[in-house]
MARMIDO-532937 format. One record per residue (C-alpha): x, y, z; residue in three letters. Coordinates in pm, whole numbers, padded with zeros to 5 digits, always signed. Each point is the difference from the previous one (the first is absolute). Last residue first. Layout:
<pabas>
XYZala ...
</pabas>
This chain:
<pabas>
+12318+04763+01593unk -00261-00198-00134unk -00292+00175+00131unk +00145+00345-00150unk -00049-00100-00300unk -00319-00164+00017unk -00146+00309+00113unk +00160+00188-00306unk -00145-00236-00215unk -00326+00035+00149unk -00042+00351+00033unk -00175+00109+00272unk -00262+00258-00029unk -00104+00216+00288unk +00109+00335-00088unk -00078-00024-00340unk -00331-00221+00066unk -00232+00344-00033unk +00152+00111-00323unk -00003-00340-00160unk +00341-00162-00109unk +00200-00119-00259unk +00313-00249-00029unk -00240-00283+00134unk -00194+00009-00252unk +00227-00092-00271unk +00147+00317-00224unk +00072+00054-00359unk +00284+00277+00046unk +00008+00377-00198unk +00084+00142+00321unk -00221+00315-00030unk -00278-00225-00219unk +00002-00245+00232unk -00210-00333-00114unk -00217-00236+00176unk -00103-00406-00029unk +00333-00150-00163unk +00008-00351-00117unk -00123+00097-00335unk +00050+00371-00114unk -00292+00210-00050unk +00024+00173+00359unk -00249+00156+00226unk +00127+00367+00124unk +00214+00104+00233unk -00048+00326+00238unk +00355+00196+00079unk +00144-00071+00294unk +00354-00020-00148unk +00107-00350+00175unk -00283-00162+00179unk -00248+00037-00295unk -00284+00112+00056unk -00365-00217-00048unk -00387+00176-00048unk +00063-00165-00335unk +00023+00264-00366unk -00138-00195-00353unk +00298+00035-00242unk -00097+00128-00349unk +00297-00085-00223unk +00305+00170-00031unk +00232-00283+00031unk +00145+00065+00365unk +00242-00265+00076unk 
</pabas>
């Protein structure tokens, strides 16, 4: 959750609102959605130029068990 504190902005989205996330002060958790208001891993973001490309991996490993 936002605190108020100075968050430092990535070059990473996230997949859900597409808004830009930031770097997170909360253990465990490397980014941070404002929009969403979510602690993200990095596989929940994405860079501009790998949106189109990216795979998630839980996703992938989804639809490998079915």
């Amino acid at each position: 959750m936002y605190t108020g504190k100075f968050r430092i902005p990535t070059k990473r989205f996230c997949f859900r609102c597409d808004s830009r996330v930031y770097h997170s002060d909360v253990k465990g958790y490397p980014y941070v959605c404002h929009e969403c208001d979510e602690n993200m891993y990095k596989f929940e973001t994405y860079k501009k130029k790998n949106k189109d490309t990216y795979v998630n991996p839980i996703a992938e490993a989804i639809q490998n068990k079915r």
